[in-house]
C-alpha positions in Angstrom: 3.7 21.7 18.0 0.2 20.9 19.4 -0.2 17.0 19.5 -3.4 17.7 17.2 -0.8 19.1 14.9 1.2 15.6 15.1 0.8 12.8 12.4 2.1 9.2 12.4 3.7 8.3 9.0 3.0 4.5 10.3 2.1 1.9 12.2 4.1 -1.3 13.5 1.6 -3.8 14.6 2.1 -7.7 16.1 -0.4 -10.5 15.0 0.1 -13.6 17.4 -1.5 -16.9 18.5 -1.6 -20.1 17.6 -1.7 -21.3 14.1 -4.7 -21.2 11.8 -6.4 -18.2 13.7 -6.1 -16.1 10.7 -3.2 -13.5 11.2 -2.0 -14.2 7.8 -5.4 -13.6 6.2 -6.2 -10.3 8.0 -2.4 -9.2 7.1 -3.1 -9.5 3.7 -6.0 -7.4 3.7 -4.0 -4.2 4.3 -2.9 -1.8 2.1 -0.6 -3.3 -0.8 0.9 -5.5 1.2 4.2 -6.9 0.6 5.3 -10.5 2.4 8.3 -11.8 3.2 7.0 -15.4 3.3 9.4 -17.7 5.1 6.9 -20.2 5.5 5.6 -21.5 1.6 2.7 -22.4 3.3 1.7 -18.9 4.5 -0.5 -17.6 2.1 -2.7 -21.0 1.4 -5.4 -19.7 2.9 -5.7 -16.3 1.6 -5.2 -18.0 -1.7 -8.0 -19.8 -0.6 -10.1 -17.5 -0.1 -9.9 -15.2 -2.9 -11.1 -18.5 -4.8 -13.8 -19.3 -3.1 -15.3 -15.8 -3.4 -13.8 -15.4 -6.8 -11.9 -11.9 -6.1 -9.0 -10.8 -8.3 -6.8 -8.5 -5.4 -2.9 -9.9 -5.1 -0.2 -9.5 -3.0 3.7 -9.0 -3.5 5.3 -11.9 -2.1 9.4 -13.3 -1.8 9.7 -16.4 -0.3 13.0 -16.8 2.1 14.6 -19.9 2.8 17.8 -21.8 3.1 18.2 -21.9 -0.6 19.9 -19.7 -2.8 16.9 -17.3 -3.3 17.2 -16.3 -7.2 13.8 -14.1 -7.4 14.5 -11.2 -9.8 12.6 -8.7 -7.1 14.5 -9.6 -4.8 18.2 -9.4 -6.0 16.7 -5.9 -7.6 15.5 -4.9 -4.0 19.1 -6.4 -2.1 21.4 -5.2 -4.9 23.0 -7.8 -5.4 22.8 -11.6 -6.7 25.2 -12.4 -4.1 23.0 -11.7 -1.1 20.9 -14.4 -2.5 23.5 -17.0 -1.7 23.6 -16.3 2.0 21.5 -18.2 4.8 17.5 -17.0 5.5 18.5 -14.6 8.2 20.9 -12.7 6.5 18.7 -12.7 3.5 15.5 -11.7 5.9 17.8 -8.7 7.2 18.7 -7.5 3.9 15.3 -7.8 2.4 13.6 -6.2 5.7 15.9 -3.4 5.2 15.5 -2.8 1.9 11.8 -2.4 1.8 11.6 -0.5 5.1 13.5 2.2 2.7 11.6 1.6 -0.5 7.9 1.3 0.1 5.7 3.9 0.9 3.2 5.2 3.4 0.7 3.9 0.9 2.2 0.1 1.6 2.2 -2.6 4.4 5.5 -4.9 5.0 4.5 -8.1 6.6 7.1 -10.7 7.9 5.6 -13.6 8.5 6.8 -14.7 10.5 9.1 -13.7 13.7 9.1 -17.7 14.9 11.1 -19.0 11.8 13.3 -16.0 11.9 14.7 -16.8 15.5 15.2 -20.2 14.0 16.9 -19.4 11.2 19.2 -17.0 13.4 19.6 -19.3 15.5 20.8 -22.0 12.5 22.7 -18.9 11.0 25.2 -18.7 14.8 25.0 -22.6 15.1 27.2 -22.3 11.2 29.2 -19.6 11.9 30.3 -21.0 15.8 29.6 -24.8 14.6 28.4 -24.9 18.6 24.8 -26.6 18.7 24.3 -25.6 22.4 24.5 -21.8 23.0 26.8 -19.8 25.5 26.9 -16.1 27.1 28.3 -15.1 23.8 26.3 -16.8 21.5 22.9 -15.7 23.0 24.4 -12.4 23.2 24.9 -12.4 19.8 21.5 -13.7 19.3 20.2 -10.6 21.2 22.2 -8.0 19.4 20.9 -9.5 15.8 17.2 -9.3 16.2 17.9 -5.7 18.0 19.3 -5.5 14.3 16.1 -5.9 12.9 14.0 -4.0 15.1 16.1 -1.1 14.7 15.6 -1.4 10.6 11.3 -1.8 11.3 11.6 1.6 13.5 14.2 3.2 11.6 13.0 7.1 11.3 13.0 6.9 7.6 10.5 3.9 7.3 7.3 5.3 6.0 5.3 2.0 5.8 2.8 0.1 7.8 4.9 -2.9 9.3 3.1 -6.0 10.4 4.7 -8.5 12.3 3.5 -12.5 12.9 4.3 -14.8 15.3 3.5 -17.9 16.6 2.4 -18.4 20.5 4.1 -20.9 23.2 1.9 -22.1 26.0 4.0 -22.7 29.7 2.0 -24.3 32.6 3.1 -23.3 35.9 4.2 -26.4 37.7 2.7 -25.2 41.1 -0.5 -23.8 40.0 -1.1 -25.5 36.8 -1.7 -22.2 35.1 -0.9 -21.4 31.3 0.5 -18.8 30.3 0.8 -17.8 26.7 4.2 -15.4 25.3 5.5 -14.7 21.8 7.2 -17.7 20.8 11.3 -16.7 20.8 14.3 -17.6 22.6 15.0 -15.5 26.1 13.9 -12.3 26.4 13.3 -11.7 22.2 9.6 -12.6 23.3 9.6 -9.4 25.3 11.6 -6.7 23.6 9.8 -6.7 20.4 6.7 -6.2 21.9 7.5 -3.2 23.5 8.6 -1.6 20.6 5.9 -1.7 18.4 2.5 0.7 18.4 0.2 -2.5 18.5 0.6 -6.3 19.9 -2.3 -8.2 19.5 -3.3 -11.8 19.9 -5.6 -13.7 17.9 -7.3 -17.6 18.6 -10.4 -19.0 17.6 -13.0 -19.5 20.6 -16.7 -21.8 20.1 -19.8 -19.3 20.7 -23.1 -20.5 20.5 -25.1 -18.7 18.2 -28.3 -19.7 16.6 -28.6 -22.5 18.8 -25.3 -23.8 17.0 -21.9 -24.1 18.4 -19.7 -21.8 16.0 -16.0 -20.8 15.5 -15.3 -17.4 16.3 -12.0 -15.8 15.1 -11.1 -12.6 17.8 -8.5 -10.6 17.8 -7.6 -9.5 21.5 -6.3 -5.9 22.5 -6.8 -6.2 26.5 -4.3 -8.2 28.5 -5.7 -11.2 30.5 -4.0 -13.5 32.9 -3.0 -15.6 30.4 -1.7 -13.3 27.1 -0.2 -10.1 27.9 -1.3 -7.9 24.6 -2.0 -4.3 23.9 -2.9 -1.7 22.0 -1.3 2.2 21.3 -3.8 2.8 18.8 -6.5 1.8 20.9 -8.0 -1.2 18.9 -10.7 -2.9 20.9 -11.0 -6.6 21.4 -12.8 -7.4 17.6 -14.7 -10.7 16.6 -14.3 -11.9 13.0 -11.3 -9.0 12.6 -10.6 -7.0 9.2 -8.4 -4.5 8.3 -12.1 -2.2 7.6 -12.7 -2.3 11.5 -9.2 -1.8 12.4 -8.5 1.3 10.1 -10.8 4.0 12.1 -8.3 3.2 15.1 -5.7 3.5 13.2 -6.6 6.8 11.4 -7.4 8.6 14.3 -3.9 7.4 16.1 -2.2 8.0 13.5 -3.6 11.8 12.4 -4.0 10.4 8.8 -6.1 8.8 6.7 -4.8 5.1 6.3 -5.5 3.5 2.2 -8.6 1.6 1.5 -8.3 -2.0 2.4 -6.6 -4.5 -0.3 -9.6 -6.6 0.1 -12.2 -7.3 2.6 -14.2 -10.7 3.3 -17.5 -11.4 2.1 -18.8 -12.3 5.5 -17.4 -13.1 9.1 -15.8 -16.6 8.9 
């Protein structure tokens, strides 16, 4: 086979930064995308938005928490009504599973986000070992859990897009007061998962002066700097005011394919 031969059934792509930059909002705009929303408060503003513009597009949401989780979808999708008894990270696994075999190369599965689910993990060991500080064994287990899910988001059979959110955690060098900015999760989590996936790319909000006014800028950032290691297989150049329409012609030509229209697309860069 010639690589011009070769298509990419998918893409797995990493949204991270700190909070309010948008990650959830330019997730949403991919195709029929489907949330596993273990924050309630995830899709406020992309609720938001579609109201202020007055578009009618929709997503497919479960919400996972520590409560039994009784949504008809999801005990259809799991199997069974037991699995909604179980803690979030089991119920995460299952449901992460479950649509990495069901949906199609037509679809996008976005957990949002990776931050709560090493928290919930981590509440998930602390039951089972009742031990509040973690040991060899208990991080070890920690490790071999979330290489759980990764293998389940690049399982050979998964035909949709999968896109990943996380939350960013700033350490200043004590020496040179330098900050450096990594994926938010416990030990090295924060580095495996990036390696893994076909796109990791972080997102803030910066002031530009345009107009003679001092304006927010959303980016989303593709080239490493000193501070945020990110990167992009698919090529995906640094973007200001991002959207899934100026994201999908690096995708499509990665990928060999033609990627679905965008589930929605803002009215104007904000």
């Amino acid at each position: 086979m010639k690589m011009t031969d070769q298509t990419t059934a998918s893409a797995s792509l990493l949204f991270w930064g700190p909070p309010f930059s948008g990650k959830s909002v330019l997730a949403s705009q991919f195709p029929n995308p489907h949330f596993i929303a273990l924050d309630k408060h995830c899709l406020t503003s992309v609720r938001g938005l579609r109201a202020k513009y007055n578009l009618s597009f929709d997503v497919t949401v479960i919400e996972i928490g520590e409560k039994e989780t009784t949504d008809p979808d999801f005990v259809k999708l799991v199997g069974s009504d037991k699995v909604g008894k179980m803690d979030a990270w089991e119920k995460t696994l299952y449901l992460i599973e479950a649509w990495c075999r069901t949906l199609s190369a037509n679809d996008t599965l976005v957990i949002d986000n990776l931050s709560r689910i090493g928290e919930d993990l981590s509440r998930s060991i602390t039951k089972k070992t009742s031990k509040v500080k973690f040991g060899f064994d208990e991080w070890n287990y920690f490790l071999t859990q979330m290489q759980k899910m990764i293998e389940c988001v690049n399982h050979d059979e998964r035909k949709c897009n999968v896109i990943m959110i996380g939350h960013e955690r700033p350490n200043e060098d004590e020496l040179t007061k330098e900050v450096r900015r990594y994926l938010l999760l416990p030990g090295q989590t924060k580095h495996r998962i990036p390696s893994t996936i076909t796109d990791y790319l972080y997102m803030h909000t910066t002031l530009k002066v345009i107009g003679g006014k001092r304006v927010p800028v959303r980016m989303l950032k593709s080239m490493p700097t000193h501070d945020a290691q990110t990167g992009s297989r698919t090529l995906i150049p640094d973007i200001e005011f991002p959207t899934y329409a100026k994201i999908k012609p690096f995708l499509d030509a990665a990928l060999g394919r033609e990627l679905p229209a965008p589930n929605w697309t803002p009215k104007k860069d904000e």
